[in-house]
N, CA, C and O atoms as a GROMACS GRO file, in nm:
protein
  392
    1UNK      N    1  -3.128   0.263  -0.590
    1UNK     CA    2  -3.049   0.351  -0.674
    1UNK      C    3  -2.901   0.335  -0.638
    1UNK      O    4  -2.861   0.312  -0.524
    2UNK      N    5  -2.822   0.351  -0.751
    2UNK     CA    6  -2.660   0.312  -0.730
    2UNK      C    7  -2.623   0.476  -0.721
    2UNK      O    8  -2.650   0.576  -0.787
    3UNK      N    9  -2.544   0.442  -0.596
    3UNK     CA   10  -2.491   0.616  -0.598
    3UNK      C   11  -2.391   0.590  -0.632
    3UNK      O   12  -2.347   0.690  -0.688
    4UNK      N   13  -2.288   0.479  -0.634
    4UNK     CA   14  -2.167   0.486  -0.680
    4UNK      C   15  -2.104   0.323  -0.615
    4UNK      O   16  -2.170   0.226  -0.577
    5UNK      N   17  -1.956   0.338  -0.622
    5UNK     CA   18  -1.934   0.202  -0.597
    5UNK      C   19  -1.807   0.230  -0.543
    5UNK      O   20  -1.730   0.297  -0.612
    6UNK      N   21  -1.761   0.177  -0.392
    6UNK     CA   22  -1.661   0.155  -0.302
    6UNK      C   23  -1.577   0.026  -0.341
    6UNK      O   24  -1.620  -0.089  -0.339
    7UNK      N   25  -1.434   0.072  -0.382
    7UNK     CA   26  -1.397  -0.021  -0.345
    7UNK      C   27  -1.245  -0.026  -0.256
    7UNK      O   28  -1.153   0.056  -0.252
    8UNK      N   29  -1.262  -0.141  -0.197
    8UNK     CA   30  -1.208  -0.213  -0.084
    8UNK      C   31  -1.044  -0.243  -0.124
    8UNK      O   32  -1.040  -0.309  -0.228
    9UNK      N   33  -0.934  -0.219  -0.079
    9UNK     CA   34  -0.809  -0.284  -0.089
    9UNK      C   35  -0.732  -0.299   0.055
    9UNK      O   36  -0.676  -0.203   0.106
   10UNK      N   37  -0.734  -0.421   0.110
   10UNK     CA   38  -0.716  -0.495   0.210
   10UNK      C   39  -0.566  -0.502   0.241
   10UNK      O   40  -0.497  -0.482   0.140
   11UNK      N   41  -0.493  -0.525   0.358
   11UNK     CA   42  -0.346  -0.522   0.372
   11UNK      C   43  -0.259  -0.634   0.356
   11UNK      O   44  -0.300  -0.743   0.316
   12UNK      N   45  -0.124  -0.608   0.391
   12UNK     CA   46  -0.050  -0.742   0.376
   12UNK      C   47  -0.085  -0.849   0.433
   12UNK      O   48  -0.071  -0.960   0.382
   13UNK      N   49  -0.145  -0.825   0.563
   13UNK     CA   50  -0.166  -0.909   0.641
   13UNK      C   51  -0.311  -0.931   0.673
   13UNK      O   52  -0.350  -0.953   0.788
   14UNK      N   53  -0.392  -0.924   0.566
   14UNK     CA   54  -0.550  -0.949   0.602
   14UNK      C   55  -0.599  -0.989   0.442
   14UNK      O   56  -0.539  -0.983   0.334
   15UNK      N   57  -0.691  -1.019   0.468
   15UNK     CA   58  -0.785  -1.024   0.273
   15UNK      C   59  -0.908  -0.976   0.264
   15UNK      O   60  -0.958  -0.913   0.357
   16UNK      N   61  -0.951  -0.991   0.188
   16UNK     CA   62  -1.048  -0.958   0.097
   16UNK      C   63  -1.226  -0.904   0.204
   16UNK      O   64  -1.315  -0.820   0.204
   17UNK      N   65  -1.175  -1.039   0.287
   17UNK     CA   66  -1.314  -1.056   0.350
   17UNK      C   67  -1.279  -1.027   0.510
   17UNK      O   68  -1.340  -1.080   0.603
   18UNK      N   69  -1.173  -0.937   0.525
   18UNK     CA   70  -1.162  -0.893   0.693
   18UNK      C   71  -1.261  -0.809   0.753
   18UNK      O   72  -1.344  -0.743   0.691
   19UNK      N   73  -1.247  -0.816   0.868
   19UNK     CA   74  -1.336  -0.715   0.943
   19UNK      C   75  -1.354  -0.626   0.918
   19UNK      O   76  -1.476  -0.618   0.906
   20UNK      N   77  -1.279  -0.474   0.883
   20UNK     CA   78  -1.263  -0.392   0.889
   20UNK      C   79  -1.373  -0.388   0.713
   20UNK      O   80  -1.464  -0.307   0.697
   21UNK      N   81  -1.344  -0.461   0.637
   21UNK     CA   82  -1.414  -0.433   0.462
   21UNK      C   83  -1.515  -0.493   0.535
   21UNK      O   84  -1.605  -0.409   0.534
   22UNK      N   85  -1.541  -0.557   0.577
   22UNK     CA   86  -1.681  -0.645   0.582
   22UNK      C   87  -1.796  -0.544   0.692
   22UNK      O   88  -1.918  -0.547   0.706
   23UNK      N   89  -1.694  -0.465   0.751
   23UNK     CA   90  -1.814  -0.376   0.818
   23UNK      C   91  -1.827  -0.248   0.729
   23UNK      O   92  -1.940  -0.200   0.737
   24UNK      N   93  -1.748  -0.184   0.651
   24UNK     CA   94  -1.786  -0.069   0.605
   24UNK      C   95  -1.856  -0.115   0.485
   24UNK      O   96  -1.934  -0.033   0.437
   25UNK      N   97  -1.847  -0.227   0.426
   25UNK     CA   98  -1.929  -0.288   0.304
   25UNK      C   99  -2.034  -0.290   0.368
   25UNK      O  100  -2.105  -0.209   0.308
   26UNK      N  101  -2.106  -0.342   0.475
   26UNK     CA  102  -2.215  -0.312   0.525
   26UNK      C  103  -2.270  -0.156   0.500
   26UNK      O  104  -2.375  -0.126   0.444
   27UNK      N  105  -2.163  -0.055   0.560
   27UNK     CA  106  -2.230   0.050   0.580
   27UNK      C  107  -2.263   0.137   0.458
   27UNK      O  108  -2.364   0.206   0.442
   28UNK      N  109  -2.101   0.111   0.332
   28UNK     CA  110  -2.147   0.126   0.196
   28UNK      C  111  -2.272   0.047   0.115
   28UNK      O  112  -2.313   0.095   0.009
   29UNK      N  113  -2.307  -0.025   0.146
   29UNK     CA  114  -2.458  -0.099   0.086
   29UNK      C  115  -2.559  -0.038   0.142
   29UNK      O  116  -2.653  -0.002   0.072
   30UNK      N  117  -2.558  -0.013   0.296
   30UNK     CA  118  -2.694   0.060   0.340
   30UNK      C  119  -2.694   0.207   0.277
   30UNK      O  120  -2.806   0.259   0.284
   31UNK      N  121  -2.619   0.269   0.231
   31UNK     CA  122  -2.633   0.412   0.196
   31UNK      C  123  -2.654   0.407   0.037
   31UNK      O  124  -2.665   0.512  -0.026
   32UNK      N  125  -2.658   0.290  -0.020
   32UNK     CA  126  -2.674   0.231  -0.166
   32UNK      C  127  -2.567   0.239  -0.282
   32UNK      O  128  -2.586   0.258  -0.402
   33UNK      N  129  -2.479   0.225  -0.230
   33UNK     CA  130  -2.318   0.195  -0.299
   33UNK      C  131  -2.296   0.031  -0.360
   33UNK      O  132  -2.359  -0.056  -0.299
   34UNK      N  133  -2.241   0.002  -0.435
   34UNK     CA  134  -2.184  -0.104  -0.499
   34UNK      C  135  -2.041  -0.102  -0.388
   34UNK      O  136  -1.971  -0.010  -0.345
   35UNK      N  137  -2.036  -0.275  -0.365
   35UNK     CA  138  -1.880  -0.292  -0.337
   35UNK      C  139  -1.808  -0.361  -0.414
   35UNK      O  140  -1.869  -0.435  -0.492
   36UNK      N  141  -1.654  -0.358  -0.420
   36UNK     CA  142  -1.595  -0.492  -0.486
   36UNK      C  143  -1.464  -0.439  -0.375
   36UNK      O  144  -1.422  -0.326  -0.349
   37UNK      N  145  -1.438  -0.522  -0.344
   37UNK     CA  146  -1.318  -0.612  -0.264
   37UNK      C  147  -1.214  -0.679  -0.340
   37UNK      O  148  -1.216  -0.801  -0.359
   38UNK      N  149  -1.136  -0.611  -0.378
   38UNK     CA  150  -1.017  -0.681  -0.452
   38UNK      C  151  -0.972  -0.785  -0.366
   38UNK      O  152  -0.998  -0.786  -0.246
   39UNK      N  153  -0.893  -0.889  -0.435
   39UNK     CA  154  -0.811  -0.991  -0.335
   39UNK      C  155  -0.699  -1.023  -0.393
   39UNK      O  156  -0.693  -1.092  -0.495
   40UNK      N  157  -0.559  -0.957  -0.307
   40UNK     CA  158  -0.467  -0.938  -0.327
   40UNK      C  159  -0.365  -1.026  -0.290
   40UNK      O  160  -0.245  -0.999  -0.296
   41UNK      N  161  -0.402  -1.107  -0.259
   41UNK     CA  162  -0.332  -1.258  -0.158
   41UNK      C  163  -0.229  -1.301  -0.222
   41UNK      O  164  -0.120  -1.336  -0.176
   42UNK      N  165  -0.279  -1.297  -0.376
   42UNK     CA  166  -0.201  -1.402  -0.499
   42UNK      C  167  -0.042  -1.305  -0.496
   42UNK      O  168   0.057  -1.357  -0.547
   43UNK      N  169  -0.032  -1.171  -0.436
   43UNK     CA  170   0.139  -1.111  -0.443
   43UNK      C  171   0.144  -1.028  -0.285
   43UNK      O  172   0.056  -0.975  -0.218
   44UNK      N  173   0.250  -1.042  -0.271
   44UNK     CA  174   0.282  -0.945  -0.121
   44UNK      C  175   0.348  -0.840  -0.230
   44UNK      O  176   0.395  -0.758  -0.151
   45UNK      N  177   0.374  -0.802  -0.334
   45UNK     CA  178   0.419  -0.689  -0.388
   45UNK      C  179   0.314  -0.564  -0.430
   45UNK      O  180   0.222  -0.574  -0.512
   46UNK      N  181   0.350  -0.442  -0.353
   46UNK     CA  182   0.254  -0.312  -0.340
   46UNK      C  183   0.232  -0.297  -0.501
   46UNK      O  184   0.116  -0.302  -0.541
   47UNK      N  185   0.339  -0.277  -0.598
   47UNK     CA  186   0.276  -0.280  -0.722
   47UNK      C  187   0.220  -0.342  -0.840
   47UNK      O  188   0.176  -0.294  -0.944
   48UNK      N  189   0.231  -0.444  -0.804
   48UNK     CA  190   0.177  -0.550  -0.846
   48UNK      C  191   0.017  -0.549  -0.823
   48UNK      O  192  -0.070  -0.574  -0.907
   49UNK      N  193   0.000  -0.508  -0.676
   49UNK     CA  194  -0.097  -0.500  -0.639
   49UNK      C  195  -0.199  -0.324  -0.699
   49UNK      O  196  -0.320  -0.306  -0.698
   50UNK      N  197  -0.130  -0.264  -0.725
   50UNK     CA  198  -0.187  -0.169  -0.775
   50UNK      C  199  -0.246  -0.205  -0.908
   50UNK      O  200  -0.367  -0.207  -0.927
   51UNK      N  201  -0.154  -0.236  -1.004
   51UNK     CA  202  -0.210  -0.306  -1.124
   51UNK      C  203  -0.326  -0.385  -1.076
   51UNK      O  204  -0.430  -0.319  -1.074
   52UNK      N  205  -0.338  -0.524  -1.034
   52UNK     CA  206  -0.486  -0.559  -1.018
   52UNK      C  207  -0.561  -0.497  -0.980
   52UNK      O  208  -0.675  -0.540  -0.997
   53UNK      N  209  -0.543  -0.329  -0.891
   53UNK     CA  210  -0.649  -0.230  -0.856
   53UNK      C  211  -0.677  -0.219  -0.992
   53UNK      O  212  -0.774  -0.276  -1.044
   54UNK      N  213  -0.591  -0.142  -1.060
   54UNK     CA  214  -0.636  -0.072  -1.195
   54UNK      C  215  -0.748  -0.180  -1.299
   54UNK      O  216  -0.846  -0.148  -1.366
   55UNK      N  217  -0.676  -0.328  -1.278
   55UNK     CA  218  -0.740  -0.390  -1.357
   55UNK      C  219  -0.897  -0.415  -1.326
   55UNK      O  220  -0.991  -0.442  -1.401
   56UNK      N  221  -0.892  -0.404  -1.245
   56UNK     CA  222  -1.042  -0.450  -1.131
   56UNK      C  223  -1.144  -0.348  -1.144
   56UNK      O  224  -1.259  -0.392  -1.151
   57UNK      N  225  -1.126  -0.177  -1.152
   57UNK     CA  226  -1.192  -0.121  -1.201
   57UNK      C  227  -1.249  -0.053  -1.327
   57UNK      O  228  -1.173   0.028  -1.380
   58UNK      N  229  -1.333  -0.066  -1.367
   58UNK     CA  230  -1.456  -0.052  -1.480
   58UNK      C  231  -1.436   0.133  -1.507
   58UNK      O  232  -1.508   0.225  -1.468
   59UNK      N  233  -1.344   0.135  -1.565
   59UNK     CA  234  -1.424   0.318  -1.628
   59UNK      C  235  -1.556   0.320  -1.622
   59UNK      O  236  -1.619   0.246  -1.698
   60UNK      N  237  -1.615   0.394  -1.542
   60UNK     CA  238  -1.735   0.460  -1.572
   60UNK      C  239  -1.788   0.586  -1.479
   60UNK      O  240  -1.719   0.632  -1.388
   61UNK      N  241  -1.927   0.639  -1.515
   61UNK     CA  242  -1.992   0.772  -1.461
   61UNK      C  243  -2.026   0.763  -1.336
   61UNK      O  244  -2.073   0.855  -1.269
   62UNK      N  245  -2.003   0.653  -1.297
   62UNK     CA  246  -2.044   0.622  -1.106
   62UNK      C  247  -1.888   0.690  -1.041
   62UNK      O  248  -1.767   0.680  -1.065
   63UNK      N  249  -2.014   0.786  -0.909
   63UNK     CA  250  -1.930   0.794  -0.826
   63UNK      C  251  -1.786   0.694  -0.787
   63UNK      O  252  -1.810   0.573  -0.795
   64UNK      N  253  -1.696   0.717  -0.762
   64UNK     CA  254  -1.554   0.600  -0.682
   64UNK      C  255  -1.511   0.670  -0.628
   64UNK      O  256  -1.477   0.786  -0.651
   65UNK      N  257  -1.500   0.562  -0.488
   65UNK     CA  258  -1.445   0.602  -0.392
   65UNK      C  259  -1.348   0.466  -0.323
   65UNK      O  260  -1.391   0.352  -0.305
   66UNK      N  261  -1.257   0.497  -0.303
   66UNK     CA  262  -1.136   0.393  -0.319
   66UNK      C  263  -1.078   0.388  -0.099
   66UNK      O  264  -1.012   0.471  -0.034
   67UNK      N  265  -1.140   0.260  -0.056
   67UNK     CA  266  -1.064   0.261   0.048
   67UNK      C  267  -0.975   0.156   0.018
   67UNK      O  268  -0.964   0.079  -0.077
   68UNK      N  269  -0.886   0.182   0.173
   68UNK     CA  270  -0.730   0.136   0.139
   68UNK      C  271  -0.718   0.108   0.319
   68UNK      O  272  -0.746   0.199   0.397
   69UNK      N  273  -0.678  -0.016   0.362
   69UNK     CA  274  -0.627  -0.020   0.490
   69UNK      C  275  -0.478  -0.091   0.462
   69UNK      O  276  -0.439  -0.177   0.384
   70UNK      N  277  -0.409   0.000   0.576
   70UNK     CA  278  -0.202  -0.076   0.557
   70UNK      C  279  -0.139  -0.068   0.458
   70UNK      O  280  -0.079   0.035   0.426
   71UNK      N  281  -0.140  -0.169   0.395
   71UNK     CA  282  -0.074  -0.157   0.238
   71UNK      C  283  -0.188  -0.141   0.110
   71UNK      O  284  -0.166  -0.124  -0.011
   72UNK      N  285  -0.290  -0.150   0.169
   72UNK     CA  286  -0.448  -0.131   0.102
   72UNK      C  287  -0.439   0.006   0.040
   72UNK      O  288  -0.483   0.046  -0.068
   73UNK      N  289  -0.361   0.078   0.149
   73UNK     CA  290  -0.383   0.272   0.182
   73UNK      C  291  -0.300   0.296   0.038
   73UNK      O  292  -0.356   0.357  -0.053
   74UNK      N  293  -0.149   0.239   0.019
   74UNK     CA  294  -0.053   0.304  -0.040
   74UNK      C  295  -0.130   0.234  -0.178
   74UNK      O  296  -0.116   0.307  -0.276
   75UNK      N  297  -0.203   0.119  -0.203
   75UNK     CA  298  -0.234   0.078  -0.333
   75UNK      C  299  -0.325   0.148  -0.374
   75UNK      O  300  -0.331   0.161  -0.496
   76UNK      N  301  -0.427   0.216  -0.290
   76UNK     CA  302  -0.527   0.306  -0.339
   76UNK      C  303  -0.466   0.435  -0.334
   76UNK      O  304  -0.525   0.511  -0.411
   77UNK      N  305  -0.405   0.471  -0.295
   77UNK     CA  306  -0.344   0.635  -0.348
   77UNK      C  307  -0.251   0.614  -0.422
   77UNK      O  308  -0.258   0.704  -0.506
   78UNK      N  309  -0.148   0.537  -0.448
   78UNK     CA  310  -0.108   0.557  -0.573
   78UNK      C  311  -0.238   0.522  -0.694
   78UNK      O  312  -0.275   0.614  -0.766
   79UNK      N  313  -0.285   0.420  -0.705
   79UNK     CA  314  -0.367   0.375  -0.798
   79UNK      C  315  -0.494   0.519  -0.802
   79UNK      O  316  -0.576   0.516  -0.894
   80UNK      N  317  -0.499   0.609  -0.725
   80UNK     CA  318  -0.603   0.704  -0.731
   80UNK      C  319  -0.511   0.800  -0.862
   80UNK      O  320  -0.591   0.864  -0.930
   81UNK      N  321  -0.391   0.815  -0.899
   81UNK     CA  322  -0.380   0.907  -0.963
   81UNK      C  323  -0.406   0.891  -1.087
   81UNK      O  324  -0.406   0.982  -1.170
   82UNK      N  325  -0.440   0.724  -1.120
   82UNK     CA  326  -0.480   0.702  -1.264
   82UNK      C  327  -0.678   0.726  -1.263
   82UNK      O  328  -0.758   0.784  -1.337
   83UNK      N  329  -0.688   0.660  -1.162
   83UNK     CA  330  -0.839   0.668  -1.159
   83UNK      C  331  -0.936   0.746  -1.120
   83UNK      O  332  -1.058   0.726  -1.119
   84UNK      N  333  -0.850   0.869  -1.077
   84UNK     CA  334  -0.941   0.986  -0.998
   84UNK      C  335  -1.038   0.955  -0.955
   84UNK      O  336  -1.141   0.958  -1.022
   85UNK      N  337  -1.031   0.908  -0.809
   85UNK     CA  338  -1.184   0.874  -0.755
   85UNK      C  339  -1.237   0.972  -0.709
   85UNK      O  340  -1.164   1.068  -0.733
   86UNK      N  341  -1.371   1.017  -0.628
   86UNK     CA  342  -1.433   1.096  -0.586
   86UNK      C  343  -1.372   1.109  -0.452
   86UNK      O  344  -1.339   1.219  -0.409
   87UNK      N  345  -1.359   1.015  -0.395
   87UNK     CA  346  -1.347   0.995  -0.232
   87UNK      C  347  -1.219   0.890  -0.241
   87UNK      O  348  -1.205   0.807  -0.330
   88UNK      N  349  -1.124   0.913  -0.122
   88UNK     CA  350  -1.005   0.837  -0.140
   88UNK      C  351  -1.002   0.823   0.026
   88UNK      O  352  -1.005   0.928   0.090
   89UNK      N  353  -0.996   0.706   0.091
   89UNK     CA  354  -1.037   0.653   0.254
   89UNK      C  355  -0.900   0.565   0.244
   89UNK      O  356  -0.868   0.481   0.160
   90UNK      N  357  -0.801   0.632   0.404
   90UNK     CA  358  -0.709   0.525   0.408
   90UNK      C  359  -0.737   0.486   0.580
   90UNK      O  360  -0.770   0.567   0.666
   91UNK      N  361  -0.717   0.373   0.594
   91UNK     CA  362  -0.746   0.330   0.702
   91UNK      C  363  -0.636   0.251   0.756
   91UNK      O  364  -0.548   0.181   0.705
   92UNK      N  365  -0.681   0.296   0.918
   92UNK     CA  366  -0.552   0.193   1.041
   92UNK      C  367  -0.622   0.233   1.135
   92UNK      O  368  -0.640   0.345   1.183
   93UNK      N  369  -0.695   0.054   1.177
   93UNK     CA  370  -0.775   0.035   1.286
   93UNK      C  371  -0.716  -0.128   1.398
   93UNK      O  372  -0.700  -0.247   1.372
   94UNK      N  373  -0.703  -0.039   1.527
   94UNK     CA  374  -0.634  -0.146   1.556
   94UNK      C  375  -0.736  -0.274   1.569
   94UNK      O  376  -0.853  -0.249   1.540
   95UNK      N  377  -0.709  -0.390   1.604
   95UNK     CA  378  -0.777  -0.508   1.613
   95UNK      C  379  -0.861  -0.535   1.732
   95UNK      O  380  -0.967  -0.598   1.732
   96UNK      N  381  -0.789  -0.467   1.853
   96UNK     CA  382  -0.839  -0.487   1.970
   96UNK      C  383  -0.947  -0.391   1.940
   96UNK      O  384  -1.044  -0.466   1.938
   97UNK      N  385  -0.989  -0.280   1.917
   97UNK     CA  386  -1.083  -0.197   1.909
   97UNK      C  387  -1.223  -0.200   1.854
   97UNK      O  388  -1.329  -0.141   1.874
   98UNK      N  389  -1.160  -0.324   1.751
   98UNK     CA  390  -1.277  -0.453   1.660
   98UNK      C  391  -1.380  -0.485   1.800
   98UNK      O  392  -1.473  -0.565   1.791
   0.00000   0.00000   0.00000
């Protein structure tokens, strides 16, 4: 059963498939969530990067819940005021703690 669908926005300095998304995508799949992982590589510009948030998500009746690490954080809270997600996760985890 789909309870809803997480998605992932990664920082200036990481992508799509870093540690930090690649373990909570784990933990969002075991609890039965959809992920998508934007990949933001193609601009270092925060709004630019919001737009491909916006573009990336699907209107619909599923739960959203929007994480955000670094510059991930500021693209998912601004981009939350168009998309009202359910759950809004900003994250800063250091590396060594990985």
């Amino acid at each position: 059963m789909n309870k809803g669908i997480v998605v992932f926005s990664h920082g200036k300095e990481s992508g799509p498939r870093g540690t930090k998304i690649t373990r909570l995508a784990n933990v969002a799949g075991n609890l039965g969530f959809s992920v998508l992982s934007v990949d933001y590589t193609s601009t270092a510009d925060p709004d630019e990067r919001v737009r491909l948030l916006l573009e990336a998500v699907e209107p619909s009746d599923v739960r959203l819940v929007l994480v955000g690490s670094s510059m991930g954080g500021y693209v998912s809270t601004v981009a939350s005021q168009n998309l009202l997600p359910n759950g809004l996760f900003l994250l800063r985890i250091q590396a060594d703690v990985l």
